[in-house]
C-alpha positions as CSV (number, residue, x, y, z in Angstrom):
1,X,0.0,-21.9,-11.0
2,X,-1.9,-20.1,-8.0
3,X,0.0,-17.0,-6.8
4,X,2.5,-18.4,-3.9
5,X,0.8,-17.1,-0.5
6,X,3.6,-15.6,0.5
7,X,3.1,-13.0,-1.4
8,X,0.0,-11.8,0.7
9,X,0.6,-9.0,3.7
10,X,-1.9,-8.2,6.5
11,X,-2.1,-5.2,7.5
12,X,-2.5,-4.0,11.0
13,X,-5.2,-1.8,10.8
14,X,-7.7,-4.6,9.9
15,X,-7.8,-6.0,13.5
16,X,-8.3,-4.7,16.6
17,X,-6.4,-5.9,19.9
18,X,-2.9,-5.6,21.0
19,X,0.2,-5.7,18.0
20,X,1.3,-8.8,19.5
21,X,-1.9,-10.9,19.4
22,X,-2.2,-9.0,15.9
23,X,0.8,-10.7,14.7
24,X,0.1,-13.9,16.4
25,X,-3.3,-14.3,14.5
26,X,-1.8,-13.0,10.9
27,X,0.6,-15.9,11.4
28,X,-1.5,-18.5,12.4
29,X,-4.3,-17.5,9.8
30,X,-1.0,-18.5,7.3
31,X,0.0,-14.8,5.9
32,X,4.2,-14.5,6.0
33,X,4.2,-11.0,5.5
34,X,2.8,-7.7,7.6
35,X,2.0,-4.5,6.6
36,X,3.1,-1.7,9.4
37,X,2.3,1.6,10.6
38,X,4.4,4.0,12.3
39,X,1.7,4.5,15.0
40,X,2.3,0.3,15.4
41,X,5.2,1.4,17.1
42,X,5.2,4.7,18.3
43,X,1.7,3.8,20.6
44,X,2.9,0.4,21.6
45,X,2.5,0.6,25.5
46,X,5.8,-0.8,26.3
47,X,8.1,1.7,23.5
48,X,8.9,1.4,20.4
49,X,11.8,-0.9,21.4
50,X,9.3,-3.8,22.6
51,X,7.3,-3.4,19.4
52,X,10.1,-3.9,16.9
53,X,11.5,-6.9,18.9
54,X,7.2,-8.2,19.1
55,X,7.7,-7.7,15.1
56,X,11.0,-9.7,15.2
57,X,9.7,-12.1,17.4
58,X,6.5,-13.1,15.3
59,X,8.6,-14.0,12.4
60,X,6.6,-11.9,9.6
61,X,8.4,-10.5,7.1
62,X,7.7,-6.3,6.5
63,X,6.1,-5.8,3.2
64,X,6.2,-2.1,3.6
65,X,6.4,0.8,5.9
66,X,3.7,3.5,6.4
67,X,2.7,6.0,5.9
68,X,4.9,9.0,5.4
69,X,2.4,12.0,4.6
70,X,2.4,15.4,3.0
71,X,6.0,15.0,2.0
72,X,6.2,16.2,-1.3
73,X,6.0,20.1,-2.8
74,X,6.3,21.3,0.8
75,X,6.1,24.7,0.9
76,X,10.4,26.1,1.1
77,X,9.9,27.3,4.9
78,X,8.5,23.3,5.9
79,X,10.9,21.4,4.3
80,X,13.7,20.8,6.6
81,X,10.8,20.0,8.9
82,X,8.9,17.4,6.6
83,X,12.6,15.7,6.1
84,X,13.3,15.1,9.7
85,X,10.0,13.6,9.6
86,X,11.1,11.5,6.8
87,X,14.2,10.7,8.9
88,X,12.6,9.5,12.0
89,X,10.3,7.2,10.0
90,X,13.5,5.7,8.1
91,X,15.2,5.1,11.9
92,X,12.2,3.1,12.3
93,X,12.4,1.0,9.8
94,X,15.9,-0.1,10.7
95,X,14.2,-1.2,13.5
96,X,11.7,-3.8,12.1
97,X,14.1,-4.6,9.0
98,X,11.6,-2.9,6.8
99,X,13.0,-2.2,3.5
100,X,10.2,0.2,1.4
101,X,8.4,3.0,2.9
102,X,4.9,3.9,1.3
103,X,4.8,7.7,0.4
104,X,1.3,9.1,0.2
105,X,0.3,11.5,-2.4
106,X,-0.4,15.2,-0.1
107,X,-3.1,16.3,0.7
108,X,-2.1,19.5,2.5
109,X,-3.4,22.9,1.2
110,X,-0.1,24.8,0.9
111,X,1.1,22.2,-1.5
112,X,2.7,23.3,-4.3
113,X,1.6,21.7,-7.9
114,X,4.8,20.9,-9.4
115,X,5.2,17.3,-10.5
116,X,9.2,18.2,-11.1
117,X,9.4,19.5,-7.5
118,X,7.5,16.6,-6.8
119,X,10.0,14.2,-8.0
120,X,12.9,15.9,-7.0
121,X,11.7,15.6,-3.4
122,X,11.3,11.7,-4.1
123,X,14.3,11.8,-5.2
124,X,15.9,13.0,-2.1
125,X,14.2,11.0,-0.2
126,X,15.5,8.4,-2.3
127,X,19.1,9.3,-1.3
128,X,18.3,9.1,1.9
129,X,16.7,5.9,2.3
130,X,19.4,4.3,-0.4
131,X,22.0,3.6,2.1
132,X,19.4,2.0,4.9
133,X,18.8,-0.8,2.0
134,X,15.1,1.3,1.8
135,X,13.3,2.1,-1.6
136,X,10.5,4.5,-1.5
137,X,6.8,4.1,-3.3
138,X,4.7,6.7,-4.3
139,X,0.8,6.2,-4.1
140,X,-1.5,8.3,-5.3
141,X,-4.4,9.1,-2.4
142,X,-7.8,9.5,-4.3
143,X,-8.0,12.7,-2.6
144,X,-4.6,13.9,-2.8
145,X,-4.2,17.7,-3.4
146,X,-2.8,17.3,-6.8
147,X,-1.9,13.5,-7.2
148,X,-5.0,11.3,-7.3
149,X,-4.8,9.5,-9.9
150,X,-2.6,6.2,-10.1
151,X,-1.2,7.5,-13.7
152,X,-0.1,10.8,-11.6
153,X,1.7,9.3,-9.6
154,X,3.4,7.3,-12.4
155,X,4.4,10.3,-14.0
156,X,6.3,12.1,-11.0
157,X,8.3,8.5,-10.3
158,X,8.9,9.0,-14.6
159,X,10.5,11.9,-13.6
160,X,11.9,10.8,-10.5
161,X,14.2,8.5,-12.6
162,X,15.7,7.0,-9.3
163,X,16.2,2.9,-9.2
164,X,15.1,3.2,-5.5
165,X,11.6,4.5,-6.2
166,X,8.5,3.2,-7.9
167,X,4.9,2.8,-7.7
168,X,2.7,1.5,-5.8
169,X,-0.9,0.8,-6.7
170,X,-4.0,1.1,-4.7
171,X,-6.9,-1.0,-5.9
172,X,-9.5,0.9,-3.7
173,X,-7.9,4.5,-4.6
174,X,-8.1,3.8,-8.4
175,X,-11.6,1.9,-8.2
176,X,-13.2,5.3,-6.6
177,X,-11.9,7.2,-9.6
178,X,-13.4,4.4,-11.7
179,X,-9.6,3.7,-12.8
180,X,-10.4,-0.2,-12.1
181,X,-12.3,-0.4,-16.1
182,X,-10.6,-2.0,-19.0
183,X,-9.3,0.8,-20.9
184,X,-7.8,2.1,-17.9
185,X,-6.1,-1.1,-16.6
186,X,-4.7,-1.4,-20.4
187,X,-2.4,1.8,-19.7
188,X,-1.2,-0.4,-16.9
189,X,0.8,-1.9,-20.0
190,X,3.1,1.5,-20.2
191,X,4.6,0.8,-16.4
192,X,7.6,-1.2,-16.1
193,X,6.6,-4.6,-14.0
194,X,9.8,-3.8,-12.0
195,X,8.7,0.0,-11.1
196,X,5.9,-1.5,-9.2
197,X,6.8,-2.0,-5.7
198,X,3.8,-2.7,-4.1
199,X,0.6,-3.4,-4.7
200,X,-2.8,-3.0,-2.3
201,X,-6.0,-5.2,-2.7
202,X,-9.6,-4.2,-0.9
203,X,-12.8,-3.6,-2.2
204,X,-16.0,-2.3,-1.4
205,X,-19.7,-2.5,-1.8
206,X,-20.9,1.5,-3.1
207,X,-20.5,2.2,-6.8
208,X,-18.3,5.6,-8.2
209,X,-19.0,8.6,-6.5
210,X,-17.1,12.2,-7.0
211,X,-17.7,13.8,-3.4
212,X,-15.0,13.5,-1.0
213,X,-16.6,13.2,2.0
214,X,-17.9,10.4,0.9
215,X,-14.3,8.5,-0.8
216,X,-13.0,9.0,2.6
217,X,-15.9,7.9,4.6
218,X,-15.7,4.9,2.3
219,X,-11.8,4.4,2.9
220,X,-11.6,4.8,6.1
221,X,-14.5,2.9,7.4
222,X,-15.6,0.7,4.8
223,X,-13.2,-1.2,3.1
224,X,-13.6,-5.3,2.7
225,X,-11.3,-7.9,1.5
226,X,-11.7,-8.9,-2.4
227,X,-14.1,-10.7,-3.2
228,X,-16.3,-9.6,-0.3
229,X,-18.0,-6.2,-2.0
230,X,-19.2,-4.5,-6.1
231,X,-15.4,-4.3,-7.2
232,X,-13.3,-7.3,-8.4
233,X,-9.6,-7.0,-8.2
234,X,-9.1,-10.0,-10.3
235,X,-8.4,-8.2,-13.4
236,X,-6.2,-6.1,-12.0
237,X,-4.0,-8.9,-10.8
238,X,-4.6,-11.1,-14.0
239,X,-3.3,-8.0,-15.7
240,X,-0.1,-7.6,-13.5
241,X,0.7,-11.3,-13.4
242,X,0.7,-11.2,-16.8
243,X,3.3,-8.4,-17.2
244,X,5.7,-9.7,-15.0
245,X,4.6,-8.4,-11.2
246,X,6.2,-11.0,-8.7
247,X,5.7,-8.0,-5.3
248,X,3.8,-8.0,-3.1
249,X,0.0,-7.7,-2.8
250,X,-1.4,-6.5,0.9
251,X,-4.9,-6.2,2.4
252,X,-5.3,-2.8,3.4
253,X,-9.0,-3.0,4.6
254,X,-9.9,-0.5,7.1
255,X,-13.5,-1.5,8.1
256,X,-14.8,-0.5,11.6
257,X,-16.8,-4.1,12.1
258,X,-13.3,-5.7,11.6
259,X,-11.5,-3.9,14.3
260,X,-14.4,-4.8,16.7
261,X,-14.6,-8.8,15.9
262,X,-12.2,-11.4,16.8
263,X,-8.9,-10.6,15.0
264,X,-8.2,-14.6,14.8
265,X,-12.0,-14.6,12.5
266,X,-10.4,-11.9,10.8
267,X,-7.3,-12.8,10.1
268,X,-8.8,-16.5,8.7
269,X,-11.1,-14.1,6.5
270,X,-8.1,-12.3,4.9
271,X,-6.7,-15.7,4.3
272,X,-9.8,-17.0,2.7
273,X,-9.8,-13.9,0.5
274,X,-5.9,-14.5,-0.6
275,X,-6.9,-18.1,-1.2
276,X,-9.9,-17.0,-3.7
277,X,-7.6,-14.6,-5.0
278,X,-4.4,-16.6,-5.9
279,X,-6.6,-19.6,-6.9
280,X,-8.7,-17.5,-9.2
281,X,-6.8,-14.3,-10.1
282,X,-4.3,-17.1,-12.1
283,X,-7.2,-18.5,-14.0
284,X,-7.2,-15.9,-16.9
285,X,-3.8,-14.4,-16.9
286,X,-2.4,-16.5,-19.3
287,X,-4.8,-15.4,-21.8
288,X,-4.3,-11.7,-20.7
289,X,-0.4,-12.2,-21.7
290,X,-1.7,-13.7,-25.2
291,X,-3.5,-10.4,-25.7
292,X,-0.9,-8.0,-25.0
């Protein structure tokens, strides 16, 4: 069977426009589900009030909440300062009825490398989030500080050993790190289908390259839907179908072109892309599941 569509999120940074007309166009385009950023409310021009009711309003459901940065291995003197951060972004949630807040790998310079410290902070969070109905996934930024690496990140929720945090994975962020090959996608195998919370789809048109400056360049400007560049995320999902993965899978495609065409042609291109996706990404799991 094709994956159900309404398992596809939009996110907000694709299109450009107002978060209302956003909305509008993700819903007629057919997604059910929206992928949010703080700024989507915190820059709306009427408050962040009008935007969560706009959110309410459009009848999209939250995949996830983002992002919450540099949270983890905070140096002791910026802690209490990166958890009142944390709680402000939770007190947003509760305003959109989002229930899992993407955590990004740091990237600041005082971080400490600790993957227990690392968890333990996850784990706080955790605690904090638990009683809001929130879980908490971890993603590891391709040019995180110490956690770039998708199997990284595994390892500090391993540790984290908390039922309201798990994984998310970032087909662009492992791609870049050439994480998207065969061998690598087989260690997939050691991750718990149900410790995945999450799970973003874009690709791309450059090959593998190991200079910064030029991953971010690429992920911040340059990012298309599958199907449109070099890397196909059809193994990936064949893979996770296969194991078990019923989440979520959201577009996160940041591509400046995008945000300056007519979100409604965008938004129908997203579609076509989750349609080419769940028609074809089905095609081979079966036989992926026979191999395992």
């Amino acid at each position: 069977m094709p994956i159900d569509l309404s398992r596809f999120g939009f996110n907000t940074v694709t299109m450009g426009g107002t978060l209302e007309h956003k909305l509008d166009c993700m819903k007629a385009a057919g997604f059910h589900g929206v992928e949010l950023w703080a700024r989507d409310l915190i820059a709306h021009p009427q408050g962040v009030d009008a935007a969560a009711q706009a959110v309410k309003a459009s009848g999209l459901r939250v995949t996830d909440f983002q992002p919450l940065r540099d949270f983890e291995c905070a140096p002791d003197a910026m802690r209490a300062h990166r958890l009142d951060m944390a709680r402000e972004q939770l007190r947003q949630m509760t305003l959109v009825g989002a229930d899992l807040l993407l955590v990004c790998s740091t990237t600041s310079p005082l971080a400490i490398n600790d993957p227990d410290r690392a968890a333990g902070d996850l784990r706080t969070l955790a605690t904090l989030a638990a009683p809001l109905g929130i879980r908490i996934c971890y993603e590891a930024l391709s040019w995180g500080r110490h956690v770039n690496r998708w199997h990284q990140a595994w390892d500090i929720v391993r540790r984290c050993d908390h039922a309201g945090v798990g994984l998310n994975l970032d087909s662009f962020h492992m791609a870049v790190h050439g994480d998207d090959s065969p061998e690598t996608l087989a260690r997939l195998a050691e991750v718990p289908a149900e410790k995945i919370f999450l799970v973003q789809l874009a690709d791309y048109f450059f090959e593998y390259s190991d200079r910064q400056a030029d991953i971010i360049e690429l992920a911040r400007h340059q990012r298309l839907f599958p199907g449109e560049g070099l890397h196909d995320v059809r193994p990936l999902v064949q893979l996770l179908e296969s194991r078990g993965y019923r989440g979520d899978y959201t577009f996160e495609v940041f591509n400046d072109d995008y945000v300056n065409s007519d979100p409604m042609v965008v938004a129908q291109r997203g579609m076509q892309a989750a349609r080419w996706l769940g028609d074809h990404a089905v095609t081979r799991a079966a036989a992926v599941s026979t191999i395992l």
